[in-house]
N, C-alpha and C positions, 0 to 999 in steps of 0.2 A: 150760817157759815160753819163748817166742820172745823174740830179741833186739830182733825190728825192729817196728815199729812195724805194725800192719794196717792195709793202706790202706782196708778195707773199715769198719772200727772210728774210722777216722778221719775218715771218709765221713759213718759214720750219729751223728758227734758233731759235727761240722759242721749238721747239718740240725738233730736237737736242738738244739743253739744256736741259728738261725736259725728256728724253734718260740718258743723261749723269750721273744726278743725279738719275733718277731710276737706274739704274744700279751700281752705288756709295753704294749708302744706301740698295743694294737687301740684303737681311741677309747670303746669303756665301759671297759676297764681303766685304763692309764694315757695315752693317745693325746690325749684331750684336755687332761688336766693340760699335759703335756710340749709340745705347742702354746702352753697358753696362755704357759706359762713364756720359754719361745723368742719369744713375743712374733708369733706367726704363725698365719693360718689355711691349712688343708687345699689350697685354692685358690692362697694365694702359693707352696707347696713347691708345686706345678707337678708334673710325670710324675718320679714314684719309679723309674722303670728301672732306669736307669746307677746310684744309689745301692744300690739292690738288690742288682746284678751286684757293685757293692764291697762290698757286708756279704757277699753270699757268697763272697766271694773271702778275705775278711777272717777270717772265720769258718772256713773253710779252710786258712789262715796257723795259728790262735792252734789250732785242734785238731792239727794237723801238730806246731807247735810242741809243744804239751802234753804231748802222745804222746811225743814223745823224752826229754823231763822226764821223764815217769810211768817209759819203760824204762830212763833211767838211774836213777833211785833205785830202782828194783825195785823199783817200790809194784804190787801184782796184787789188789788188794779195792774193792772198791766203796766199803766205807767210808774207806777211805784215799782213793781217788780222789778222793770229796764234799768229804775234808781239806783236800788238796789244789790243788784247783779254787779252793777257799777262801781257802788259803794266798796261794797267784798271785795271785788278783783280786783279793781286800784288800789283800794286799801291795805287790803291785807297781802293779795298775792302779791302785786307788780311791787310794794315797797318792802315786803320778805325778800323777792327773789333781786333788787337792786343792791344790794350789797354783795350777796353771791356773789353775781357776776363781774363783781370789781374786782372782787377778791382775786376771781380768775383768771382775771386781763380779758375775758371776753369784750367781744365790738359790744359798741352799744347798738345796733341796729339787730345783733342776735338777741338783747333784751329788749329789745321795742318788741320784736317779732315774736315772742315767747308770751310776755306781759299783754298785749293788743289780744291775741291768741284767745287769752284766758280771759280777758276782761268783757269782749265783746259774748264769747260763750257762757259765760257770767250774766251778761244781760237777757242775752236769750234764754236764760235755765228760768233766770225770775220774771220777766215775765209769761213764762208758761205756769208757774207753781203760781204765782199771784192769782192769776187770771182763773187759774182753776178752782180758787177755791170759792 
C-alpha cells in the first residue's frame, strides 16, 4: 500500500463530491427547497461561475485533505472509508457549522440540508481514497 496520497484518486473524489452536490441542489431534488429556504429565486443568485470554480476548488481542498487523513490512519476499505467520511462530516463539519446557524436564526432544515450535503459527500470522497489505496 502507498504512502502518499493518488493524486489521480483524489481527482476522481473531488468530482464525485462535486456529483453529489450537483445533484443535492438540482431543483427537482433539493434545489428548490434550499432556494426557498435561503429566502431567494434562481434569478437573484445571478451567473453560478465564480461559485462554481469555489466548490471546485473547495472540493479539491477537503478530498486532498481527506486523503492524507485516510493514509495516516491507514484506513485501505471502502467501508471504513464510508466510516470515515462519516466520522469527518458529522464530526467536524455538521457540529462546526451547528452553532452557526443558531447563531443566525437560520431553520433547521437549511442546516439539515447543508450538513447531510457534506456528510454524505464525505462518505463518498472516503470511500473512493480508501478504496484506492
Amino acid at each position: 500500500m502507498p504512502d502518499n496520497p493518488s493524486p489521480l484518486a483524489i481527482i476522481v473524489a473531488a468530482a464525485v463530491y462535486m456529483a453529489v452536490c450537483a445533484i443535492w441542489y438540482a431543483p427537482r431534488v433539493l434545489g428548490n427547497k434550499w432556494l426557498s429556504l435561503i429566502g431567494k429565486t434562481r434569478q437573484e443568485l445571478g451567473s453560478l461561475w465564480r461559485p462554481m470554480i469555489l466548490a471546485l476548488l473547495a472540493a479539491l481542498v477537503l478530498s486532498y485533505t481527506l486523503s492524507l487523513l485516510i493514509v495516516a490512519m491507514e484506513i485501505d476499505s471502502f467501508v471504513e472509508g464510508i466510516l470515515f467520511g462519516f466520522l469527518i462530516g458529522a464530526g467536524i463539519f455538521a457540529a462546526a457549522l451547528a452553532p452557526i446557524m443558531a447563531y443566525e436564526g437560520r431553520p433547521r432544515q437549511l442546516y439539515t440540508l447543508y450538513a447531510s450535503n457534506v456528510v454524505v459527500g464525505m462518505m463518498a470522497m472516503g470511500a473512493i481514497l480508501a478504496a484506492w489505496r
